[in-house]
N, C-alpha and C positions, 0 to 999 in steps of 0.2 A: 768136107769139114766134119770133126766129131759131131756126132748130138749135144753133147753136152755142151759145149762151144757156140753152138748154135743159135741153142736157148737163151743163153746169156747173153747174146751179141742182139738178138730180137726185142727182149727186154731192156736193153739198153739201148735200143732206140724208140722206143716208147710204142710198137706196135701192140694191139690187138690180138686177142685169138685169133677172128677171121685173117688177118694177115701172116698168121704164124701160117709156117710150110706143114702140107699133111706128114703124116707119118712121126711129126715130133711129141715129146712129152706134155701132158699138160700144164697151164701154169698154173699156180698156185692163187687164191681167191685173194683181194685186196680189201682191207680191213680200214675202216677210216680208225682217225691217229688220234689216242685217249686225250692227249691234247687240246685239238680242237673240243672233242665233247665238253673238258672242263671251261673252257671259255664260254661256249656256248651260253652253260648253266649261269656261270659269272655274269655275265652279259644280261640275260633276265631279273636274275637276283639287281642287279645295279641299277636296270630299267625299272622293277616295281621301289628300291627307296625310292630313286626319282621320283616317283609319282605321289610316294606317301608322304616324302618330305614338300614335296610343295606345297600340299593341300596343308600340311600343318604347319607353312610360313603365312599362310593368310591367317592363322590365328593369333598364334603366339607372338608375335612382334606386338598385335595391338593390345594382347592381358599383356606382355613387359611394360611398356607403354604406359598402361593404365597404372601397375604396382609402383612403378619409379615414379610417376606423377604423386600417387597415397604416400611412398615415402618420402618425397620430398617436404611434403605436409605436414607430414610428422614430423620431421625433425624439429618444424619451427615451433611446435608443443601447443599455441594457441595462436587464434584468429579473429578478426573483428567480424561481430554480428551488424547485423543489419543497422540496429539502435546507436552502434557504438560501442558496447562491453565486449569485455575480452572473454571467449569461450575455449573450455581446454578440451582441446580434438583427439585427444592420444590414446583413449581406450575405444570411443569410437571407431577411428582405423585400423585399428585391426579387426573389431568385427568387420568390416566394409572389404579386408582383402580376402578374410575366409569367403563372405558373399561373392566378391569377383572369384573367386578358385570354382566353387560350385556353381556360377553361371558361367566359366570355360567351359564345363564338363557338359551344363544342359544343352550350350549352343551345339555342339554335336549332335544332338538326338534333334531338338527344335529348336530351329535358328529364327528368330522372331522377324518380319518384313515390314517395312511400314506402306500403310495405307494409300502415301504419294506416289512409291514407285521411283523415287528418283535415286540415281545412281549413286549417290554417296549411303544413303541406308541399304542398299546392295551390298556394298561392299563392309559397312561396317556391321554386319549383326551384333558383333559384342557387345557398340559401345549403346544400344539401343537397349539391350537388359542389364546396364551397369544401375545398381542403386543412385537415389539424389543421397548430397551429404546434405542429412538433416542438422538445422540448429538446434546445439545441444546447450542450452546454459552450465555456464559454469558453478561448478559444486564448491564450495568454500571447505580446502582442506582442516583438517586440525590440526589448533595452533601447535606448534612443537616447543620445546623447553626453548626460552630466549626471545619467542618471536612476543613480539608487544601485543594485546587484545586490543580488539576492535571495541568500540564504547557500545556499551548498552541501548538499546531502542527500548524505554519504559513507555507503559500507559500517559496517554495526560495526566497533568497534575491536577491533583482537585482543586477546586477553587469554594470561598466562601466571603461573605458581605457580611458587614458590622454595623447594622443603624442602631443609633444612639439617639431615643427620644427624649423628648419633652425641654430642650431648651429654649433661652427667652430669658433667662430672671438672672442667672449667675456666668459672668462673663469668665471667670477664673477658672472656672471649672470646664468651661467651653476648651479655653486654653490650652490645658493640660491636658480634654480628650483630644485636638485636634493635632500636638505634637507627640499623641503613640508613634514607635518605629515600623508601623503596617497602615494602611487607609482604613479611613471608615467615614463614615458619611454621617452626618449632623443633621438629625428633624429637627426644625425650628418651629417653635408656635406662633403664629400674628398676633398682632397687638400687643406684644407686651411690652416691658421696660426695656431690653436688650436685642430683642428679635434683628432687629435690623443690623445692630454693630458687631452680633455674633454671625449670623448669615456672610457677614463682610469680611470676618475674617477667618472663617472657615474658607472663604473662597482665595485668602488670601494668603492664606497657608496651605493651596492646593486641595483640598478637602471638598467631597461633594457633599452639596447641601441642597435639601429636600424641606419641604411645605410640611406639619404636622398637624394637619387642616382637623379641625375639632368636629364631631360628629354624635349627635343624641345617641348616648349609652341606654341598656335594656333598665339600669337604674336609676329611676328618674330623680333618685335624691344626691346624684353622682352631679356636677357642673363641667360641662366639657370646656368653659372657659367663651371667651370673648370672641365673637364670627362665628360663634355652632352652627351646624347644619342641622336643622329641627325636621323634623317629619311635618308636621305643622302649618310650613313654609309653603307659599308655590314655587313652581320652577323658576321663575324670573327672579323670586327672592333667595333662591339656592344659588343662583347664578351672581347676582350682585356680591353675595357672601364669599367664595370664590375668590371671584376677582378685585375685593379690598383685601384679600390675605394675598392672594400671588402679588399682587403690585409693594407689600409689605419692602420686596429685596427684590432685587432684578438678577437675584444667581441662583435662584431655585430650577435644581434640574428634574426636579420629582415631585413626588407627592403619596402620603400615607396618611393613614385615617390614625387620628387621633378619636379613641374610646370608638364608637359608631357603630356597639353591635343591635342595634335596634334598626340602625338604620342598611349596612349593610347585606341585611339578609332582602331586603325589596329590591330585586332588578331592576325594577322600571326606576327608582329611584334614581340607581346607582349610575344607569343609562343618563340620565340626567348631570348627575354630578362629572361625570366622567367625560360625557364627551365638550366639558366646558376643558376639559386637560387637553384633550386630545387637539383640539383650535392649538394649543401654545404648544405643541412637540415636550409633551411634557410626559414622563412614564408613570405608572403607580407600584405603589406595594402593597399588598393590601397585609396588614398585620394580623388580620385574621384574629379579633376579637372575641369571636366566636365563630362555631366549627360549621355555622347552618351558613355563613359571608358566601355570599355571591360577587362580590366585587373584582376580583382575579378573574373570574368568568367572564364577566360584564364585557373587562378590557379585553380579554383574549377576542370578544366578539367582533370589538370594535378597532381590532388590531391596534391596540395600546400598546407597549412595552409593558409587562407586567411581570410581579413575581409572588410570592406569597410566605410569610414567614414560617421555619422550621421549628425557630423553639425562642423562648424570653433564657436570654441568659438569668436573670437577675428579680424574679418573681418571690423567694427568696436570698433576700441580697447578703446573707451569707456569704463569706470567702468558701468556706467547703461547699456549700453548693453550688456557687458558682463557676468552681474548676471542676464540678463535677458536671454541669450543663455545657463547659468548653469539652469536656470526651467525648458527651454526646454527640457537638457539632460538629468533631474531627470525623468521628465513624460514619455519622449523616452522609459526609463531606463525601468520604473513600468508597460509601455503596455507589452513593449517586453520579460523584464526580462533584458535586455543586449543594452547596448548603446555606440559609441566610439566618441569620439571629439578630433579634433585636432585643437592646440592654436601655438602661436608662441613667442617669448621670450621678451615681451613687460614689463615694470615696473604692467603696470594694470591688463595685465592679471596674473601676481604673485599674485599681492596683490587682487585680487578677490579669486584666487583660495585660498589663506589661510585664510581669511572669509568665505569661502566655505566647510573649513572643518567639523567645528561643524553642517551645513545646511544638509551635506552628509550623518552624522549619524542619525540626527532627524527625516532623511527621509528613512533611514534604507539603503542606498545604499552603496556599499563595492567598495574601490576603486580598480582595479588592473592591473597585467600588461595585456598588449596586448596577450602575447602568451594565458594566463589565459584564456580570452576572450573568446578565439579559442575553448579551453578544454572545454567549458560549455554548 
């Protein structure tokens, strides 16, 4: 057979050198096939996404998870709090999903473990460094053209009391103070001509009506009238005094000193006088006669109701000064929240005070009674 014939017929039965006949040509070196190498490489490359995509299927499914959960949330724009109120959640979530993005990224570096060890905080680090969604009260936008305004929240309204002293003598005049279009409260004197029939119908045209129990004035050429309370006295005779003036009317809710600055400046007096009120649930005023009256004190001690007068409307009973004593009471009123005056049963001062009452609403003050006062 040729050589050349030979070789080929060798190689194509798949022999070996060693099997090849001596004396023949050599055969040529065998080369593995570019082929295979590129698969090879493919084959790694395909083996490491494998690996890199699994590890980043434990993450991301549970930040989707969490985003689609925040958006859900969002959509619904607000949520009920704890309380009850509606809170609007919509710019909080989005900070909360920039937070979820840059706690993806730390769980890679430090994946946080919990202290139990149990298999569920294994597997989930993410959801272990996710923020809590804090209660964020809702902000009241501004209104827009159209939208109706919410009503004002004002301060309390100030309040003020009206005693009208010295009646007893003139029923007509009672009358007339007792149907102003605001309250005021009627001091009655004991003992005298009317006392009882005006108390009766003060009480009977709703009007509170108070004691204007007579007390020794500093001028002793001054008469405080029938039932005075004298310095003079002993206590059992201050006491009996008292109580022939309260029994005068059975609708007395109060009591205020008629004249008494002699007497109201003594404590120990006033101790006296006072806690014969205090047995009947009865309050004082002390009119404040003079500025040295311990009697407002007295009661506060002895837990009295008690108050103290701001100003005499009607000192000069002038119409000009007496609307000019109602400015005073309003501004008193608006410092304090609370103001009390006491006027006396003169023609001018009616007719101020019913001019007065349209002034009282413009200025937002409520008129009311004495005890009211007290309660505020």
């Amino acid at each position: 057979m040729p050589p050349g014939k030979r070789t080929k017929t060798w190689r194509a039965r798949g022999r070996g050198k060693e099997d090849r006949p001596k004396g023949g040509p050599p055969a040529p070196k065998r080369r593995p096939p570019t082929l295979l190498l590129v698969a090879w490489v493919l084959a790694v490359i395909f083996l490491a996404s494998l690996i890199y995509f699994a590890a980043e299927s434990r993450r991301l499914p549970k930040l989707t998870a969490e985003l689609s959960t925040l958006k859900t949330t969002k959509d619904s724009q607000t949520r009920t709090a704890p309380s009850g109120a509606k809170v609007d959640t919509a710019s909080p979530k989005r900070e909360q999903v920039r937070d979820l993005a840059s706690v993806a990224e730390q769980s890679d570096e430090k994946p946080e473990s919990s202290s139990s060890g149990s298999d569920n905080s294994a597997q989930l680090p993410l959801r272990q460094t996710l923020p809590t969604l804090a209660y964020t009260p809702k902000v009241k936008p501004a209104p827009r053209s159209g939208d109706v305004p919410s009503p004002d929240i004002s301060p309390k309204q100030a309040k003020v009391s009206i005693v009208i002293d010295d009646f007893g003598t003139d029923v007509g005049i009672a009358k007339q103070f007792a149907s102003l279009p605001f309250p005021v409260t009627l001091s009655v004197l004991p003992h005298l001509a009317h006392s009882r029939e005006i108390a009766e119908l003060a009480h009977l045209e709703g009007r509170e009506v108070i004691l204007h129990l007579p007390m020794e004035p500093l001028n002793s050429r001054e008469s405080p009238g029938p039932g005075a309370l004298l310095l003079s006295m002993s206590g059992e005779e201050m006491r009996r005094n008292i109580r022939a003036a309260l029994d005068t009317s059975p609708y007395f809710d109060g009591v205020n000193n008629h004249m008494g600055s002699r007497m109201t400046r003594d404590a120990q007096i006033m101790k006296t006088v006072l806690s014969e009120l205090k047995g009947r649930d009865l309050f004082f005023i002390d009119s404040m006669t003079t500025n040295e009256s311990k009697g407002w004190k007295v009661a506060l001690e002895l837990k009295i109701p008690t108050l103290k007068r701001d100003i005499f409307l009607d000192d000069d009973p002038s119409s000009q000064a007496i609307r000019s004593q109602i400015e005073r009471l309003v501004k008193i009123a608006k410092i304090r929240g609370m103001a009390l005056a006491i006027g006396h049963p003169h023609k001018t001062t009616l007719r101020s005070l019913q001019e007065a009452a349209a002034h009282f609403r413009e200025e937002g003050i409520e008129i009311v009674a004495a005890r009211d006062l007290m309660n505020k």
